[in-house]
C-alpha positions as CSV (number, residue, x, y, z in Angstrom):
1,X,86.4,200.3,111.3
2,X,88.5,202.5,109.3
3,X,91.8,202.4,111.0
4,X,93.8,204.5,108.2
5,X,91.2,207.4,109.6
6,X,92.0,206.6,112.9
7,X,95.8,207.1,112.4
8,X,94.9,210.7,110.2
9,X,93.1,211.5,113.6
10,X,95.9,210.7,115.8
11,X,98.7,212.7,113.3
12,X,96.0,215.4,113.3
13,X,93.2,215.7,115.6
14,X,92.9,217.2,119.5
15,X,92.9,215.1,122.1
16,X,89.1,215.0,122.3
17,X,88.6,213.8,119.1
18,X,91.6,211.3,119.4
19,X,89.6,210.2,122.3
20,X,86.1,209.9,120.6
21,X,87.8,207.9,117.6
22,X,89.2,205.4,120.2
23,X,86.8,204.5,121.8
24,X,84.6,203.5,119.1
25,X,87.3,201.1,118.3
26,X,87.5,199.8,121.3
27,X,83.5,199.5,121.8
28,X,83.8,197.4,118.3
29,X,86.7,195.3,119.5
30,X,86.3,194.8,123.4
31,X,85.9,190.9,123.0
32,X,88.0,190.5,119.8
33,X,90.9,188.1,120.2
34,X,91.7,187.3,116.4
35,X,92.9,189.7,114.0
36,X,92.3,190.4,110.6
37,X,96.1,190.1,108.8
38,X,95.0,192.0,106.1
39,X,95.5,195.4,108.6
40,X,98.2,194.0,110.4
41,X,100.5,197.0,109.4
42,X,97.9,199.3,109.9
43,X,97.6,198.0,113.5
44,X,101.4,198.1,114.1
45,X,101.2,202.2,112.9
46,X,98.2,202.3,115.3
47,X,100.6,201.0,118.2
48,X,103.2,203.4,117.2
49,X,100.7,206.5,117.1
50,X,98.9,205.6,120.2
51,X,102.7,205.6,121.9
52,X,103.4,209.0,120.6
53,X,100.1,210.3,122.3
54,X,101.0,209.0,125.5
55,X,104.3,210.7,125.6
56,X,102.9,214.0,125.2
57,X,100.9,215.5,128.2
58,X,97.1,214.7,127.5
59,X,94.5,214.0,129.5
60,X,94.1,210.9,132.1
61,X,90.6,210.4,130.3
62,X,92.5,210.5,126.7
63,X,95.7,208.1,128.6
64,X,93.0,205.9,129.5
65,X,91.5,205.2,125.9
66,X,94.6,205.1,124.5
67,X,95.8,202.4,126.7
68,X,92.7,200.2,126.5
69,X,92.9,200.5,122.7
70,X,96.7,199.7,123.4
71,X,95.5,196.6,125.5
72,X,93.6,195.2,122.3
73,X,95.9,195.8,120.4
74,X,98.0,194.1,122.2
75,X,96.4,190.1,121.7
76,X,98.0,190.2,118.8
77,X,101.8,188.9,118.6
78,X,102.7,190.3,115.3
79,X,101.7,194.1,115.9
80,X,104.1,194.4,119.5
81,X,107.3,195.2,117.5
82,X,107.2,198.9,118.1
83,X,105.9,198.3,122.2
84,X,108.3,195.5,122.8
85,X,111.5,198.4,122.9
86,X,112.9,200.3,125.8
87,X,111.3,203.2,124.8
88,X,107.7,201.4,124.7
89,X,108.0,199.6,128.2
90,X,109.7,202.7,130.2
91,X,106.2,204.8,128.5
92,X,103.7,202.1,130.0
93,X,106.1,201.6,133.1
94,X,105.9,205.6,133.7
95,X,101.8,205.7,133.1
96,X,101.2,202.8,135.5
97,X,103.8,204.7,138.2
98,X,106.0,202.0,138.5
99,X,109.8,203.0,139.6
100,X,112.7,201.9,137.3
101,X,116.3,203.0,137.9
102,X,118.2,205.4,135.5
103,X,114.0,206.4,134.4
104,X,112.1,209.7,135.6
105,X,109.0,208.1,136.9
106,X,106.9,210.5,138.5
107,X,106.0,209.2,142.0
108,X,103.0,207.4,143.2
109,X,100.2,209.5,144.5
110,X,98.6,208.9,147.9
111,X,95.4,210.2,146.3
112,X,94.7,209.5,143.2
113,X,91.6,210.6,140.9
114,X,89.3,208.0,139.3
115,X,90.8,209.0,136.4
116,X,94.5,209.2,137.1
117,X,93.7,205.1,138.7
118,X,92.1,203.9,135.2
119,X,95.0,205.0,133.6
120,X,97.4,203.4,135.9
121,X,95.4,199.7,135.9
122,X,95.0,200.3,132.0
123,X,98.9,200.5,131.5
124,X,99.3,197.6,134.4
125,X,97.3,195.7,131.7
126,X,98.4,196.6,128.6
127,X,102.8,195.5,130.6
128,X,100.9,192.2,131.2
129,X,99.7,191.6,127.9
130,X,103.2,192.5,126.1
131,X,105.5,190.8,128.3
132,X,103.1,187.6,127.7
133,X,103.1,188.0,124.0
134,X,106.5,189.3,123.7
135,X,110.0,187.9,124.2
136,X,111.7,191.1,123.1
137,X,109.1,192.9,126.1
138,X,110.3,190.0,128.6
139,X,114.0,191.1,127.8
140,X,113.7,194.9,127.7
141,X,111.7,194.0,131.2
142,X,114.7,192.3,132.8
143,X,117.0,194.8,131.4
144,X,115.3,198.1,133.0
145,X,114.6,196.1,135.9
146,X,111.0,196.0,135.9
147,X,110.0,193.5,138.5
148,X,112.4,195.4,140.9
149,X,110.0,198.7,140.0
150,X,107.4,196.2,140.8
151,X,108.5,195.3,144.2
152,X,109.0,199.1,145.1
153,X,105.8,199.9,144.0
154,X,103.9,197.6,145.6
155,X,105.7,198.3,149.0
156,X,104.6,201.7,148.6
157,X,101.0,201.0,147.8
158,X,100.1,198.9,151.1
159,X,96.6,200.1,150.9
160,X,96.0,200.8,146.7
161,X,92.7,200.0,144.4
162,X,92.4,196.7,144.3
163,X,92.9,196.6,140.8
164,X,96.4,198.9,141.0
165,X,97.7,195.6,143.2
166,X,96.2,192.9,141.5
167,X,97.5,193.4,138.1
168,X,100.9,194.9,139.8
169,X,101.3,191.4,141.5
170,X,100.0,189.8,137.9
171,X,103.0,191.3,136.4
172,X,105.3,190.2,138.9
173,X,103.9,186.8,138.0
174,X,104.6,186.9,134.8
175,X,107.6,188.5,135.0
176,X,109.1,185.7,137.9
177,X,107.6,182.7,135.6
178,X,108.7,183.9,132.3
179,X,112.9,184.9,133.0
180,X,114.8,182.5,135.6
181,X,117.3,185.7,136.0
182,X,114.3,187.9,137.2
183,X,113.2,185.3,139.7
184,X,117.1,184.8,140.8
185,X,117.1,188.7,140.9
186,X,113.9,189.1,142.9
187,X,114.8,186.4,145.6
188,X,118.8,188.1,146.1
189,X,118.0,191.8,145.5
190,X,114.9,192.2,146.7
191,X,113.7,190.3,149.7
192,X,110.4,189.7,147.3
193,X,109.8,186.8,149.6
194,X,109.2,189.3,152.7
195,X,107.2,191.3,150.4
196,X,104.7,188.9,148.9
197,X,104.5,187.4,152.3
198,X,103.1,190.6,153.4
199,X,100.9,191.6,150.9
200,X,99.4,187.8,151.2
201,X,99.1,188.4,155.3
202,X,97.3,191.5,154.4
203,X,94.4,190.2,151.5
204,X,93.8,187.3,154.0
205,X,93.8,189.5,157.1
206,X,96.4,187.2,159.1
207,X,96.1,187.4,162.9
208,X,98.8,185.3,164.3
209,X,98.5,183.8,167.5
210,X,102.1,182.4,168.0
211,X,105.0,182.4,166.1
212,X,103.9,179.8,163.7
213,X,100.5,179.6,164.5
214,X,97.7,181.5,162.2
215,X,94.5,182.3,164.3
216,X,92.2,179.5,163.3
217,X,89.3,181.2,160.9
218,X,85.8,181.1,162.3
219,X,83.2,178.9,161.5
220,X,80.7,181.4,161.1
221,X,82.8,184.4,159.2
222,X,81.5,184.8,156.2
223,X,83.7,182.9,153.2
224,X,86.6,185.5,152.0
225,X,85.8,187.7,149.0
226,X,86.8,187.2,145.5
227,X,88.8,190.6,145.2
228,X,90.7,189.8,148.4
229,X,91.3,185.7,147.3
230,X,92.3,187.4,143.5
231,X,95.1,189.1,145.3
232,X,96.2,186.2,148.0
233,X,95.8,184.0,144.4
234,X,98.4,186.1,142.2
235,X,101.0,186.3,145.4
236,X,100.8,183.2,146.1
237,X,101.9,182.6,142.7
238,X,104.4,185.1,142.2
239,X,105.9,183.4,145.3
240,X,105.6,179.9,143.9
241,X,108.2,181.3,141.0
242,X,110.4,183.0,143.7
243,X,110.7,180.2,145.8
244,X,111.6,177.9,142.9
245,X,115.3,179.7,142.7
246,X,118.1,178.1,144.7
247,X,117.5,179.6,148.7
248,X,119.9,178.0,150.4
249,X,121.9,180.6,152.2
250,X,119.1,184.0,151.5
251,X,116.4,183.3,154.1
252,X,116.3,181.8,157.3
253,X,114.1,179.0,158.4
254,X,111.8,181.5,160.3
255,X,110.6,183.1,157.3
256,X,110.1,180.1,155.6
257,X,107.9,178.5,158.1
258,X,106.1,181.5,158.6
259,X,104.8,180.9,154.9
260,X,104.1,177.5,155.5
261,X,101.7,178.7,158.8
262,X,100.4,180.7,156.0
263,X,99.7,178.4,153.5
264,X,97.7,175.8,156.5
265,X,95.6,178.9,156.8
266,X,94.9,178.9,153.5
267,X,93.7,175.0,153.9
268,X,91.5,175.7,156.0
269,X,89.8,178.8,154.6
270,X,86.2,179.0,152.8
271,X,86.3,181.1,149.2
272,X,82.7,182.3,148.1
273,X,82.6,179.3,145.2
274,X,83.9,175.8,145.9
275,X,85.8,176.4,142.3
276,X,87.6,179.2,143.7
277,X,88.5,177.7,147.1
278,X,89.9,174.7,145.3
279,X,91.9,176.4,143.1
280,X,93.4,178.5,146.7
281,X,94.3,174.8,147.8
282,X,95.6,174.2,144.9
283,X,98.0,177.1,144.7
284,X,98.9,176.4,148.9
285,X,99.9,172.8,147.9
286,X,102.0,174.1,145.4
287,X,104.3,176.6,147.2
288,X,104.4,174.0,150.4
289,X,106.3,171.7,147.6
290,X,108.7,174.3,147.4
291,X,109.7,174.5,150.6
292,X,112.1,172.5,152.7
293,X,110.5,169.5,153.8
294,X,111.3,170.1,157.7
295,X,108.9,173.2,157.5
296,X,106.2,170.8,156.8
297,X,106.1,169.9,160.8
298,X,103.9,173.6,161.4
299,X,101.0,172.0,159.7
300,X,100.2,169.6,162.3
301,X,101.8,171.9,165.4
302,X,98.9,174.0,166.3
303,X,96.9,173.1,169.5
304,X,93.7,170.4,168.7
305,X,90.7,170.8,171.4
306,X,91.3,167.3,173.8
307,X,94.3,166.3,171.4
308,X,94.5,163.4,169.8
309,X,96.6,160.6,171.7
310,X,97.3,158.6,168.5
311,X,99.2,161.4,167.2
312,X,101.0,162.7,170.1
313,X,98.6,165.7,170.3
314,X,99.0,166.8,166.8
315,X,96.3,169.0,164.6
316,X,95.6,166.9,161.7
317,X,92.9,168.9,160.0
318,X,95.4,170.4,157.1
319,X,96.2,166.7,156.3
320,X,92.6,166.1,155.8
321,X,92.2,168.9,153.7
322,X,95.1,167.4,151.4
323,X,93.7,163.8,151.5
324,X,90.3,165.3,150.2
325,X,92.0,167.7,148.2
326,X,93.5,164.3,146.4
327,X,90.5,162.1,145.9
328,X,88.7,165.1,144.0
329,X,91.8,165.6,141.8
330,X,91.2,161.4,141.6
331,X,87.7,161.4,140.9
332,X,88.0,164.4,138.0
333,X,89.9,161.8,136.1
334,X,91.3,164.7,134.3
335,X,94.9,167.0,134.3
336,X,96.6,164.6,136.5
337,X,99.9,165.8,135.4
338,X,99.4,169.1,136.7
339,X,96.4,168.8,138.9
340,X,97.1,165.5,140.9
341,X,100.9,164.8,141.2
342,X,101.4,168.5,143.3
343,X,100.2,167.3,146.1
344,X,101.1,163.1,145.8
345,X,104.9,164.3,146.2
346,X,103.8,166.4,148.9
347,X,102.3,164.0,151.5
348,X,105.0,161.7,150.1
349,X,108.0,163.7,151.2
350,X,105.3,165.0,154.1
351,X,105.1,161.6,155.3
352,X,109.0,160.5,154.7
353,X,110.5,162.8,156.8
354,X,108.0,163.2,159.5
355,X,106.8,160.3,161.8
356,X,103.0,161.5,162.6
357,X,102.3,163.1,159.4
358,X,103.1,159.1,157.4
359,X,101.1,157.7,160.7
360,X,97.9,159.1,159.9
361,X,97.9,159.2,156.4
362,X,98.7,155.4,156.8
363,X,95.6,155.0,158.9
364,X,93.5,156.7,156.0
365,X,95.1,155.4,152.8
366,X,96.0,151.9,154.2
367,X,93.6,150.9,157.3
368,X,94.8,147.3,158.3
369,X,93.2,144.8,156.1
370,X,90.3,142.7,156.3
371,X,88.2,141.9,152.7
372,X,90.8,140.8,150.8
373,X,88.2,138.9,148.5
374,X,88.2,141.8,145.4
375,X,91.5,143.0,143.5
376,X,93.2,146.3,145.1
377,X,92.4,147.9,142.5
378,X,88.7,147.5,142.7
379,X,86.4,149.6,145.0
380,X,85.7,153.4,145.7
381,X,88.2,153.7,148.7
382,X,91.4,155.9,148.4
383,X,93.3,152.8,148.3
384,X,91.5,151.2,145.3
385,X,92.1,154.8,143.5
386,X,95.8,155.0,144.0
387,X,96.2,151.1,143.5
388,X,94.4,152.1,139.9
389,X,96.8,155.2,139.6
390,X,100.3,152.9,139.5
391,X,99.7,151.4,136.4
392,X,98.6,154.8,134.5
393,X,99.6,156.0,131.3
394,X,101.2,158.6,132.4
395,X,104.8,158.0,133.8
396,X,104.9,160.6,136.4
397,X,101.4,160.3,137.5
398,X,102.1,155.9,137.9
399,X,105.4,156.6,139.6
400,X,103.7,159.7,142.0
401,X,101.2,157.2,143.2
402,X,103.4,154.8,144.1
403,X,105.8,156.4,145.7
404,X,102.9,157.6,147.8
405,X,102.0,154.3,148.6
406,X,105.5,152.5,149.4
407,X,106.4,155.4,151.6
408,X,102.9,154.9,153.6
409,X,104.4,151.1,153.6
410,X,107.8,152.5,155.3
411,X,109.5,151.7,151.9
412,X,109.0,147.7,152.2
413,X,108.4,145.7,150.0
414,X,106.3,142.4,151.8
415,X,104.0,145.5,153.1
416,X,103.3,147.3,149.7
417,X,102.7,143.5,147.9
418,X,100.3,143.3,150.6
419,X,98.2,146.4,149.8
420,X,98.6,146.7,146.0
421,X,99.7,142.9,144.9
422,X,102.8,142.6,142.9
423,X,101.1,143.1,139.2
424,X,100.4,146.8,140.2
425,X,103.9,147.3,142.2
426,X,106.0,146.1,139.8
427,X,106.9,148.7,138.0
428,X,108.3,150.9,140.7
429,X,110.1,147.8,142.4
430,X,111.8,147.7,138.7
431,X,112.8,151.1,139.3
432,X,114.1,150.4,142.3
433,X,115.7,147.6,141.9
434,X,114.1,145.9,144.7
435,X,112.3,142.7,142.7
436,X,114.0,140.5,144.8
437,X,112.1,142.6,148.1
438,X,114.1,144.4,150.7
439,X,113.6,147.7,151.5
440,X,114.4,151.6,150.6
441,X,117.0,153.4,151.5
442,X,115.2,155.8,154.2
443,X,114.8,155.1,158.0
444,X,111.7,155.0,159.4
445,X,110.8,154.1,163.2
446,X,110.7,150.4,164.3
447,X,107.3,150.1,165.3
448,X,105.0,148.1,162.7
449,X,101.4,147.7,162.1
450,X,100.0,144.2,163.3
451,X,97.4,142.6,160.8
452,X,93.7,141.7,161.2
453,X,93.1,138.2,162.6
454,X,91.2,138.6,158.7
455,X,93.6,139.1,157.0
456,X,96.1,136.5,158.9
457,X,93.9,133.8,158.2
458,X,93.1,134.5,154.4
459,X,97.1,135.2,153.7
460,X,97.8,131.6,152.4
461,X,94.9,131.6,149.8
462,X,96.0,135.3,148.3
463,X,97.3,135.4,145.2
464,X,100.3,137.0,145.4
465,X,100.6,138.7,141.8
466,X,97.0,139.7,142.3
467,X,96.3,141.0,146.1
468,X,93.3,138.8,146.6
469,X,92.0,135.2,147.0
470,X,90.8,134.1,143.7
471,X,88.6,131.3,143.1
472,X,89.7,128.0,142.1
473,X,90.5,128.0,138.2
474,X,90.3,124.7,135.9
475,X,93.9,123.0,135.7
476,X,94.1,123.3,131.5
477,X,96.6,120.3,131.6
478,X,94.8,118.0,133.7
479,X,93.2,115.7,131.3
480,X,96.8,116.0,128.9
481,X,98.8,113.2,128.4
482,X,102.3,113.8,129.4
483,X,103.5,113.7,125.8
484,X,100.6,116.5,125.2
485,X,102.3,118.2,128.2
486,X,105.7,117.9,126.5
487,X,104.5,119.3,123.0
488,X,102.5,122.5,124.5
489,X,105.7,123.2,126.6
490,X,107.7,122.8,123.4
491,X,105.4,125.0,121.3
492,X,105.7,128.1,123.6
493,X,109.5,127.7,124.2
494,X,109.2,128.1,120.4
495,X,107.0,131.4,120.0
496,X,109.1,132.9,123.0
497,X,112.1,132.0,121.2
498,X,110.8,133.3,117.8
499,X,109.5,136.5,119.5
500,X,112.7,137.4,121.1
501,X,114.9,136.6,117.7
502,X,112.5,139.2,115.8
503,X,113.0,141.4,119.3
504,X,109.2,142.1,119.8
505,X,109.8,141.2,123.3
506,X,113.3,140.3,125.2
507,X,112.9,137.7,128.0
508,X,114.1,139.2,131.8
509,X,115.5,137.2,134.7
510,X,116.1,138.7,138.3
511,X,119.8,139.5,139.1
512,X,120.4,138.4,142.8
513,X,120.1,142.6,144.1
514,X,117.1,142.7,142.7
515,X,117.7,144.7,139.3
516,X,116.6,143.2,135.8
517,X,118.8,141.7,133.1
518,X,118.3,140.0,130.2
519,X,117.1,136.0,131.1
520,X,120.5,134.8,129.3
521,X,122.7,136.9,131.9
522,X,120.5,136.2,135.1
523,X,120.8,132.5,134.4
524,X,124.5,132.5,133.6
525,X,125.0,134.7,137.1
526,X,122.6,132.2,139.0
527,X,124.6,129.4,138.0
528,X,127.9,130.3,137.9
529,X,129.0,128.7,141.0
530,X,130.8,130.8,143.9
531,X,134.8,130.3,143.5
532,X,135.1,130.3,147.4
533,X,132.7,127.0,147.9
534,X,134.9,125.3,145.0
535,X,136.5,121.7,145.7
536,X,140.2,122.1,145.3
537,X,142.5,119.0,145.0
């Protein structure tokens, strides 16, 4: 399309054919997300005419199609110059009715027309787009306090379209995730926390049933919708950015563990698709990571039908959720970075600081042993996944696993040799420092798990490097002569030696605390003899 005739019509034409022209473009361009640069000033004129329309008094109808046609236009990067300004933000900001100090805003209607909403969830849209394509937007944002607007808006609109909400929450998003000094401002200035809390209680209908107890969902309720889970989605992650600024002295442990209640709700809720209700867990596990670990304790205190003795009475059915919630992330074999290691450091700071939430994951992760006769890294059970999972690529994702794992162990060393074997563990006992064994640093209760009469009479046959008994291998020096035996011995000393003077590989030794050194300095230490036990004349 023509858009030099466009702009003509703009400079020139009523507001009905202003309209008509539009939204022909926009019925070309709905689904276009790469642009011609051929008409890239044309479209940055086109940005600058539609802006001058929507500062003059039209119709919602003509507001509308000029914002969707802004909304396309803004995909592209290079064409936001003249929307990314103060002027071009407090315009949108006044069309979707969101508040901003120092800036005539006219108030939020009660009741609105279908017209007057499209043309408040069109400009909602077209703030998301330019503040995600836009650094100079993000800025002018934080400087006329947008996300503030935001947060007053959204306190006033308890009971708004859903689409005025969702994409007023989708900006706050943005917003939070984009500028550190917004989320700093929103979690000191303007109890956002409270807000989003409320806002999430609402979309997922909260009934609470004690102070930190959620009324358990019904089996037989119907899955929650997809408009009302899009809303409890985007909170959720607006509050994920919140809660990542520093809270210490802002809000009290009660609202803090009020959201965690929240977020075991969540576990244990149904979403129409199985996609969707992943990616709800997904989004729970995340913002339980950002709060203090003792708030992890309301997960399992919520009453269980008969209790369960082992436990002390405790509800385990979250920490089921999160175990399951793993081994898919496991089995995807995909995005572990971002998809897997969320919710490893949460059961592993879950199960460091609190004695029944290690207990049972122990008794799922690690049952006692029996069939020691295949590697630990072999086999479909969780174990064999995470055993796999400490000697990954991927730094973070080796070092989550673990962790995971020596924690379930109670941070000792003989008992996470015993699961894993020391060719898997050795990397995070190098990390450590703990090659020589010992323990971690945290304290865990006294009471130990006893082993399988199985597993106590294959102990002296397991191969300690490995984690299983392996069968008996051929001696390769057997049949040699002990000159032969001399002369092999001699030849590797010599490709080590050549090796390590080209420095392809640098031979380590074991420093008496455990820690590595280079072989020269771990000998010298080991032999240096101790100046106390020294004869003296």
């Amino acid at each position: 399309m023509d858009l030099n005739a466009i702009l003509m019509q703009i400079e020139n034409g009523s507001d009905e054919e202003i309209e008509r022209r539009l939204q022909e473009y926009n019925a070309e361009n709905c689904k276009t997300f790469a642009f011609d640069c051929k008409q890239e000033d044309a479209r940055i004129k086109l940005c600058q005419g539609i802006l001058a329309v929507l500062a003059q008094p039209v119709r919602p109808q003509c507001q509308s199609t000029c914002l969707e046609t802004m909304r396309i236009l803004s995909r592209d990067k290079r064409v936001l110059g003249p929307v990314a300004t103060h002027d071009g933000i407090v315009t949108l900001a006044r069309l979707a009715c969101v508040p901003l100090p120092d800036v005539d805003v006219e108030p939020l209607k009660k009741t609105e027309s279908a017209a007057e909403e499209r043309v408040v969830v069109e400009a909602l849209k077209c703030l998301c787009n330019v503040v995600f394509n836009s650094v100079a937007a993000q800025q002018v944002g934080a400087d006329v306090q947008l996300a503030q607007g935001l947060c007053a808006r959204l306190r006033l609109a308890s009971s708004a379209h859903h689409d005025m909400e969702l994409f007023s929450l989708r900006l706050l998003f943005l917003l939070s995730a984009l500028r550190p000094d917004v989320r700093r401002g929103l979690r000191q200035e303007s109890d956002a926390v409270e807000l989003l809390t409320g806002v999430l209680e609402r979309a997922l209908d909260v009934r609470w049933a004690g102070p930190y107890e959620v009324t358990c969902p019904d089996s037989q309720a119907p899955p929650i919708s997809l408009e009302r889970n899009e809303r409890a989605m985007e909170s959720l992650k607006a509050l994920f950015n919140i809660t990542m600024a520093d809270s210490s002295d802002q809000h009290n442990d009660h609202q803090l563990r009020r959201i965690a209640a929240i977020m075991r709700h969540i576990l244990m809720l149904r979403v129409q698709t199985e996609e969707k209700t992943e990616e709800a867990h997904s989004h729970a596990i995340n913002l339980l990571s950002n709060l203090p670990v003792s708030c992890l304790d309301v997960l399992i205190h919520v009453p269980v039908q008969g209790g369960l003795e082992e436990y002390d009475g405790k509800n385990m059915d979250a920490l089921q959720v999160l175990l399951d919630f793993m081994e898919k992330r496991i089995d995807k074999g995909s995005n572990y970075k971002e998809g897997l290691t969320p919710v490893l450091s949460l059961m592993t700071e879950g199960s460091r600081y609190h004695r029944e939430i290690r207990r049972y994951l122990k008794a799922k992760v690690l049952p006692p042993l029996k069939d020691v006769k295949e590697r630990p890294e072999v086999g479909s059970t969780v174990r064999n996944k995470l055993v796999r999972l400490m000697t990954h690529i991927d730094m973070g994702v080796k070092q989550g696993a673990a962790e995971f794992l020596f924690v379930l162990c109670k941070e000792s060393v003989d008992n996470l040799l015993k699961y894993t074997g020391y060719g898997n563990a050795a990397g995070l006992l190098v990390a450590r420092g703990l090659l020589a064994g010992g323990r971690g640093d945290t304290e865990y209760s006294p009471d130990e798990d006893s082993d399988t009469e199985e597993y106590k009479s294959a102990k002296p046959f397991i191969n300690p490097i490995t984690g299983h008994i392996e069968e008996p291998m051929p001696n390769p020096i057997e049949d040699m002569t002990e000159e032969q035996k001399e002369y092999e011995a001699q030849k590797l000393a010599n490709m080590i030696g050549e090796l390590s003077r080209q420095q392809l590989i640098r031979p380590m030794g074991v420093r008496k605390d455990g820690t590595l050194a280079p072989l020269e300095e771990a000998v010298h230490m080991c032999n240096v003899p101790d100046s106390s036990d020294s004869d003296t004349d």
